[in-house]
C-alpha positions as CSV (number, residue, x, y, z in Angstrom):
1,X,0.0,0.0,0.0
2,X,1.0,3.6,-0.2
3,X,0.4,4.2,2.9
4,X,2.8,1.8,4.5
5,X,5.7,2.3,1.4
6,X,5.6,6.2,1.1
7,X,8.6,6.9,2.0
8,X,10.3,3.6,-0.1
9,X,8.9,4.7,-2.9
10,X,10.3,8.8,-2.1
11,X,13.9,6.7,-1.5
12,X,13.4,5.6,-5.0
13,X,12.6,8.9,-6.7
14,X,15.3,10.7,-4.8
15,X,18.3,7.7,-5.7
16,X,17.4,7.9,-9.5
17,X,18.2,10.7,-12.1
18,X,15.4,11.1,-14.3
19,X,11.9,12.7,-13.0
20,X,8.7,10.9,-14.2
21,X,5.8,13.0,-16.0
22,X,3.7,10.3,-14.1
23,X,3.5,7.9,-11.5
24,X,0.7,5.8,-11.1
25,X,0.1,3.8,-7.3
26,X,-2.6,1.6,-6.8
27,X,-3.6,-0.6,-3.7
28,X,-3.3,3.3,-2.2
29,X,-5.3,1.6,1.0
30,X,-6.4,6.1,1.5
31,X,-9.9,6.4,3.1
32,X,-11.9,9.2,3.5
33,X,-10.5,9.9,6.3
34,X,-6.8,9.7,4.8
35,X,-4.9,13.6,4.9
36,X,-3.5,13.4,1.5
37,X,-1.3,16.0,2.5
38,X,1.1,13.8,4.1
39,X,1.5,11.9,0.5
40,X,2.7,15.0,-1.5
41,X,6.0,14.6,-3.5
42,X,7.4,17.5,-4.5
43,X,7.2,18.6,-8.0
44,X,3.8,16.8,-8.5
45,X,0.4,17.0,-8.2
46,X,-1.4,14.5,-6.1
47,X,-4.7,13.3,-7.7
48,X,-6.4,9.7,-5.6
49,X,-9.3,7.6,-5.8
50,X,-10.6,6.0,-2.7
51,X,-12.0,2.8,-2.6
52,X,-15.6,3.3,-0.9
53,X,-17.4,0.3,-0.4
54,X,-14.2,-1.8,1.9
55,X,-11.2,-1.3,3.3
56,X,-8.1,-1.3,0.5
57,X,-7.5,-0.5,-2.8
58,X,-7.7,2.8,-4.2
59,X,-6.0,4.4,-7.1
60,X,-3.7,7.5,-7.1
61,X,-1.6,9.6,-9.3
62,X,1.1,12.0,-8.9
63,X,1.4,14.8,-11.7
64,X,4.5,16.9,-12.5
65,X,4.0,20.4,-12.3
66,X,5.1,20.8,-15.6
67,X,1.5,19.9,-16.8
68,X,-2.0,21.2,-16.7
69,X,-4.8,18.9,-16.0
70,X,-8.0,18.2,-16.0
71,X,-10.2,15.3,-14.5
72,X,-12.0,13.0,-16.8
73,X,-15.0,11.4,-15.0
74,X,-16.2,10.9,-17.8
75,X,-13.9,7.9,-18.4
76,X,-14.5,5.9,-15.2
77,X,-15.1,2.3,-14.8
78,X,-17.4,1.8,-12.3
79,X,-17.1,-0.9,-9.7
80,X,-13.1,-0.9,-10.0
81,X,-10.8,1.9,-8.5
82,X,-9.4,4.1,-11.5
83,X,-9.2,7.5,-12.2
84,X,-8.2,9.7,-15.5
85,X,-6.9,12.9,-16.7
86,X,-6.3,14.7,-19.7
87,X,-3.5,17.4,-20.5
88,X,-3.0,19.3,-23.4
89,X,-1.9,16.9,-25.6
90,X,-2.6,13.2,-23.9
91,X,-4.6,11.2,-21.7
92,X,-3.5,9.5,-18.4
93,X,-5.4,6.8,-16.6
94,X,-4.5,4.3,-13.5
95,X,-6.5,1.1,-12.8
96,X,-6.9,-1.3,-9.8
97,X,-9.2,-4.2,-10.6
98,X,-10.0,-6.2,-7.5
99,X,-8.9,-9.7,-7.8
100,X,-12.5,-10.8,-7.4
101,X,-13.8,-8.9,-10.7
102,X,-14.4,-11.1,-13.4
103,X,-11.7,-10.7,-16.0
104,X,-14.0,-10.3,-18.9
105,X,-16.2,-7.8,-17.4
106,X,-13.1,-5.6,-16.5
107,X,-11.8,-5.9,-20.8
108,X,-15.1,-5.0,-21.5
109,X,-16.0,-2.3,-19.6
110,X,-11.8,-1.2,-20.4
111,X,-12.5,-1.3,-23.9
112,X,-16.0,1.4,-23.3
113,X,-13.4,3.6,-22.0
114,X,-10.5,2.9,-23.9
115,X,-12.8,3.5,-26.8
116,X,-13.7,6.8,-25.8
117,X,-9.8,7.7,-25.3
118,X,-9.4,6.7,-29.0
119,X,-11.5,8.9,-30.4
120,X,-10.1,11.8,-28.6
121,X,-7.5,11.2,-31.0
122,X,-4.9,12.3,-28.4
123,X,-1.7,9.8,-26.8
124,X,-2.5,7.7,-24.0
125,X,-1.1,5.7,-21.0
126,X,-2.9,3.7,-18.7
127,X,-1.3,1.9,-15.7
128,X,-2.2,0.2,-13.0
129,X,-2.6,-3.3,-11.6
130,X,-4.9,-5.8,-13.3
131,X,-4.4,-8.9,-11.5
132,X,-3.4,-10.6,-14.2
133,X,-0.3,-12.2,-14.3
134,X,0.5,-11.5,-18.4
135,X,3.8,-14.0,-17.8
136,X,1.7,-16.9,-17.2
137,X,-0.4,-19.2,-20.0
138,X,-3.4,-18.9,-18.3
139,X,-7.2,-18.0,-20.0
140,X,-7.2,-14.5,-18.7
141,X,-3.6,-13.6,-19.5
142,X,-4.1,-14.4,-23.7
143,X,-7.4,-12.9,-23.2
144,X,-5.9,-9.7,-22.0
145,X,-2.9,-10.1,-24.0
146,X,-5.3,-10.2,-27.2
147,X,-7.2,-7.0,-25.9
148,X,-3.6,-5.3,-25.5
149,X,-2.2,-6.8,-29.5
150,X,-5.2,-6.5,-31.1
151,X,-5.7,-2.6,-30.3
152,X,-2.0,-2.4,-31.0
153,X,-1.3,-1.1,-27.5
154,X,2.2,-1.2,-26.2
155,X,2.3,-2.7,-22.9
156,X,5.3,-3.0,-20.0
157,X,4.9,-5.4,-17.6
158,X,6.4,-4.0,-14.1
């Protein structure tokens, strides 16, 4: 969770050299009740997604300040964690699907949305955890590694 591995991941930011546009976190485990403020990195914007309905989860993404955003609720999948923005010139997305949603519920209602990004005709990432393991042979992973070819999306497995 973020919670518990804030300051690993600020160890990790600080000991590299380059500075990342974006950096997705899900499994954020942030509540309501959850002061944000303690999570700020500096040089980004901190944008999160709670889960509601149970502890856990939650989505959350950090921002450079060299961008301008806006959010896009318009592109939300309901009944998984995931939130998404749009700058000038692309749109930026993180994902947490539980492990107990159905895998081809989850491609489908990604494709709605993904859908909808196409058509903005602008660049995209989306990141996140899925909860499917890509490196294994199993149903879910060709299925989601068919959704990923098909729509010639280029995918990193982290």
């Amino acid at each position: 969770s973020l919670k518990q591995h804030f300051d690993q991941m600020c160890n990790v930011l600080d000991s590299i050299s380059c500075k990342f546009d974006f950096i997705g976190c899900s499994e954020t485990w942030f509540t309501s009740d959850t002061d944000s403020t303690c999570f700020q990195v500096p040089g980004y914007t901190l944008v999160n997604e709670n889960r509601t309905f149970s502890s856990g989860g939650g989505v959350a993404l950090y921002v450079s300040l060299d961008y301008s955003f806006s959010l896009r609720n318009d592109l939300k999948i309901d009944s998984i964690e995931n939130l998404w923005i749009e700058t000038n010139d692309m749109i930026v997305g993180v994902i947490y699907k539980p492990p107990n949603f159905s895998n081809p519920e989850f491609l489908d209602k990604l494709e709605r949305t993904l859908h909808k990004v196409f058509l903005s005709k602008k660049n995209f990432i989306f990141m996140g955890d899925t909860i499917i393991n890509t490196l294994t042979k199993t149903s879910a992973s060709k299925e989601y590694n068919q959704f990923i070819t098909i729509r010639r999306i280029q995918s990193a497995d982290l």
